[in-house]
C-alpha positions as CSV (number, residue, x, y, z in Angstrom):
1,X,49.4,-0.1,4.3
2,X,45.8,0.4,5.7
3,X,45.8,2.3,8.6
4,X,45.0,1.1,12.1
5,X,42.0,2.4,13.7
6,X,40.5,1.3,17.1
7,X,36.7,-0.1,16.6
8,X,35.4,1.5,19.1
9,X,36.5,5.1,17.5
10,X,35.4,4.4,14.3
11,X,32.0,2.4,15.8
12,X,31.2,6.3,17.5
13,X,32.2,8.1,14.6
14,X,30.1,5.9,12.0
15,X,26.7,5.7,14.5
16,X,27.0,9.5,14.8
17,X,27.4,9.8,10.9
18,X,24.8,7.5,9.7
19,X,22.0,8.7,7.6
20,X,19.1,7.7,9.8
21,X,16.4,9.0,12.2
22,X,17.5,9.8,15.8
23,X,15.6,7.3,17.2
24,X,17.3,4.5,15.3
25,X,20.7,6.3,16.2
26,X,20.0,6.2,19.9
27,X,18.9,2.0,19.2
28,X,23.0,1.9,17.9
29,X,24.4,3.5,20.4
30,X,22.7,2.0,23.5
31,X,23.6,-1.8,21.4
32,X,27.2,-0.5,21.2
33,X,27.2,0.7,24.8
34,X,25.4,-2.3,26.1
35,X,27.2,-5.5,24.4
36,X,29.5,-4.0,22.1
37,X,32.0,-1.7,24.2
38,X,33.1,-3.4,26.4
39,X,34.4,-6.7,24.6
40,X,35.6,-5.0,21.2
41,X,35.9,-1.1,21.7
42,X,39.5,-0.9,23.0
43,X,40.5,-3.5,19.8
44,X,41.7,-2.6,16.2
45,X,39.4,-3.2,13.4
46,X,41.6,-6.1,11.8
47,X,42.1,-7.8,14.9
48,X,38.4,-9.1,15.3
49,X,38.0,-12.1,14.1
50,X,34.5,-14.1,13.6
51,X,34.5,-16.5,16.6
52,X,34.9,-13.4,18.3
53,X,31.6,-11.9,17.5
54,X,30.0,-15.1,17.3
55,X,31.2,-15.8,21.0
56,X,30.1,-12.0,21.7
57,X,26.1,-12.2,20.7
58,X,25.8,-16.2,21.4
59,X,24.2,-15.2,24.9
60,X,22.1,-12.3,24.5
61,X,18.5,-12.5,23.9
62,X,17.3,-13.6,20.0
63,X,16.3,-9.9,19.3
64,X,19.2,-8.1,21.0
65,X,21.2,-10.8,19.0
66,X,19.9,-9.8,15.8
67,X,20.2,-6.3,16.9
68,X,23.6,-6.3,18.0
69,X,24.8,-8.1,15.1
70,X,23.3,-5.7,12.6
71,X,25.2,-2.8,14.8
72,X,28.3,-4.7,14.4
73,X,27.9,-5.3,10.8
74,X,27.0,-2.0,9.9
75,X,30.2,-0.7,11.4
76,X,32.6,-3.2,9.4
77,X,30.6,-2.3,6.0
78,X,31.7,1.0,6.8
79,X,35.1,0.2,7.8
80,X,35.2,-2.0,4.2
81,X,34.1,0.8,2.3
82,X,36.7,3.2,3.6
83,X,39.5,0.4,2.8
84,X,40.6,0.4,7.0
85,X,39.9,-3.7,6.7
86,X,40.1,-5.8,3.8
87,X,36.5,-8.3,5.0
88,X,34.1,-8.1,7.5
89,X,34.7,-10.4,10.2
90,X,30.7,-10.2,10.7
91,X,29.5,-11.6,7.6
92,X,28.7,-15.7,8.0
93,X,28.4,-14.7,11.5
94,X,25.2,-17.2,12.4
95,X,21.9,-16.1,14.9
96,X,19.2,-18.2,15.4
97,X,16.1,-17.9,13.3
98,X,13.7,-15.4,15.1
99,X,10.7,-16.5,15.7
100,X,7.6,-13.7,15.3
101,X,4.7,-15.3,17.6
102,X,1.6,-14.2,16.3
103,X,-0.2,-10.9,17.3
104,X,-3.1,-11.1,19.3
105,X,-5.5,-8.0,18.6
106,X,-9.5,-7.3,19.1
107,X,-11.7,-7.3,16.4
108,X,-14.0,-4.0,16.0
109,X,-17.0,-5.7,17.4
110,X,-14.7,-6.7,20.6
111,X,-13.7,-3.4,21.2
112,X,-16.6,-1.7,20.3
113,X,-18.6,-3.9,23.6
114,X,-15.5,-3.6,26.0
115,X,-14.9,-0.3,28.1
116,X,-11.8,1.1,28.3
117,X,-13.5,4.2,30.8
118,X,-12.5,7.0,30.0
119,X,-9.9,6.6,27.2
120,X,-12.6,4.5,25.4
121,X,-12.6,7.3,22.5
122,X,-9.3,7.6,22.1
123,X,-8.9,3.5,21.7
124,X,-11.4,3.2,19.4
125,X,-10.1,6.1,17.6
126,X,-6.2,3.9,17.7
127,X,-8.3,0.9,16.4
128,X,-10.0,2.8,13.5
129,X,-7.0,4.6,11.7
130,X,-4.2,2.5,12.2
131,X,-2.0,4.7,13.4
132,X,1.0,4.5,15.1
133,X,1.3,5.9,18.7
134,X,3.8,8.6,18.1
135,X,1.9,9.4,14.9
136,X,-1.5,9.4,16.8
137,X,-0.1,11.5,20.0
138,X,1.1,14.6,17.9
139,X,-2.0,15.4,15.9
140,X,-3.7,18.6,16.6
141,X,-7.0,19.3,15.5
142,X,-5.0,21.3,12.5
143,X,-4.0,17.5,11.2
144,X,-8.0,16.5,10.7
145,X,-9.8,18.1,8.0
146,X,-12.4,17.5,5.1
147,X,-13.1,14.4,6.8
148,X,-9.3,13.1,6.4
149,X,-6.4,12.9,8.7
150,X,-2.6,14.7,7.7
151,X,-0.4,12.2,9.1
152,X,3.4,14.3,8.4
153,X,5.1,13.7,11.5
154,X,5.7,11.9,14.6
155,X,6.7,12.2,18.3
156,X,10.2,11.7,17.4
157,X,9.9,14.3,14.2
158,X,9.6,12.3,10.5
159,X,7.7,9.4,10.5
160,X,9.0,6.2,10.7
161,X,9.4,6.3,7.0
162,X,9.1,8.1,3.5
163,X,5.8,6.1,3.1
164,X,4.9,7.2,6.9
165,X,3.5,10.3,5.9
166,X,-0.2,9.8,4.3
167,X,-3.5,10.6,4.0
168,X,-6.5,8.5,5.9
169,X,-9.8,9.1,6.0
170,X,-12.0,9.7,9.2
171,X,-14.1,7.5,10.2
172,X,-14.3,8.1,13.5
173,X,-14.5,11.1,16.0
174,X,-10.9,12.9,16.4
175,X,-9.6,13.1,19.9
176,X,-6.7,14.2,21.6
177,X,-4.3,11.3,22.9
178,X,-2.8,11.3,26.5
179,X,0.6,12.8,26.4
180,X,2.5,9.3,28.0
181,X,1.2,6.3,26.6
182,X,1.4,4.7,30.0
183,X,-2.6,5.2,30.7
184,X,-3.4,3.4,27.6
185,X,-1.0,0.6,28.7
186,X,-2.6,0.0,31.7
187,X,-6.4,0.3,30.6
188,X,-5.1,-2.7,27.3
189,X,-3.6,-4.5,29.7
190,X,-6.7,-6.7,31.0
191,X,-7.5,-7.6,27.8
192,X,-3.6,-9.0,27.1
193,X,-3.6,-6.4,24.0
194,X,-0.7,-3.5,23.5
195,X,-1.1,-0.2,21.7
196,X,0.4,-1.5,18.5
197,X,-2.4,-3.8,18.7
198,X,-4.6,-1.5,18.1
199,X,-3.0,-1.1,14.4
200,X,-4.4,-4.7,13.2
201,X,-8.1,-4.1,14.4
C-alpha cells in the first residue's frame, strides 16, 4: 500500500532537494507559491488528476504555463520514482506551442556610431565578448589577463552552466560594470534593445 503524502509537502521537500543552482530553485518555488499552492498543495499526490492541471495552467501566461507545468512535472517524476503514485497525472498534459519572436540586436557598426554617454565603454565592452550580465558584473581586473578574459563565476555564484565557465579573448578595453543593471536598462532602452542583446552583436 503506497503511502499517502500531501503534494504540497512533498512539492517543498523535492524543490529544496533538487540538484540545481539557487537561482533555478528560487524560479520553483515562486511557480509553486504563485499558481501551484493554492489549487493542489493541501491535496494528496494520487488524488490529482490531469484535467486538473490542465484546468490549473490553461490561464496563465504561455511562459508561466510552460514554467508551471515543468514545476509540476518535475514534482510527480519525483513522486514516481519514490513509488508514492503509480503515473504522473502531468504527462499528456497539453500547452500551446511557444512562440520565440525574433531578437532584435545592433550590429557593431550601429553601436559603435550611437552614444550610450557615459556607460558607452562598458556597452561596447557587453557587445564585444558576449557575455552574460551576471558573468560580466563580477569580473575584477584579476579575471583579464594575457589579453584573455577568466569567465568562472557569476553574480549568483557558478555560471549558468558547466560549459559557462571559459576562456575569451580581449578584444576590447576591460571595464568595470555598474553594480545594478538598471543604468544600462535605461541608456538601451531608446534604441528598443536589452542587455542580453548585447550577447548577439
Amino acid at each position: 500500500m503506497k503511502e499517502k503524502m500531501l503534494f504540497g509537502d512533498f512539492a517543498l521537500e523535492v524543490i529544496a532537494t533538487l540538484p540545481v543552482r539557487a537561482k533555478t530553485r528560487q524560479n520553483y518555488a515562486s511557480m509553486y507559491r504563485c499558481h501551484i499552492e493554492k489549487y493542489l498543495g493541501k491535496r494528496s499526490l494520487e488524488s490529482i488528476k490531469r484535467s486538473e492541471i490542465q484546468d490549473l495552467i490553461k490561464f496563465l501566461p504561455p511562459q508561466t504555463m510552460l514554467m508551471t507545468l515543468a514545476v509540476i512535472k518535475t514534482i510527480f517524476r519525483e513522486a514516481v520514482a519514490r513509488d508514492l503514485v503509480d503515473a504522473s497525472p502531468a504527462h499528456g498534459v497539453k500547452t500551446p506551442s511557444l512562440v520565440v519572436p525574433s531578437r532584435k540586436f545592433l550590429t557593431w557598426e550601429e553601436l559603435k556610431a550611437a552614444d550610450f554617454g557615459r556607460y558607452t565603454p562598458q556597452i561596447r565592452f557587453l557587445a564585444l565578448h558576449g557575455l552574460r550580465w551576471g558573468e560580466a558584473v563580477v569580473l575584477t581586473k584579476d579575471d583579464v589577463r594575457d589579453g584573455r578574459i577568466y569567465v568562472t563565476k557569476s553574480i549568483h555564484g557558478s555560471t549558468k552552466s558547466q560549459s559557462g565557465i571559459r576562456v575569451v579573448p580581449l578584444i576590447g578595453d576591460f571595464c568595470e560594470l555598474p553594480k545594478s543593471p538598471k543604468t544600462l536598462r535605461k541608456v538601451l532602452d531608446p534604441y528598443g534593445i536589452h542587455i542580453h542583446s548585447l550577447r548577439h552583436t
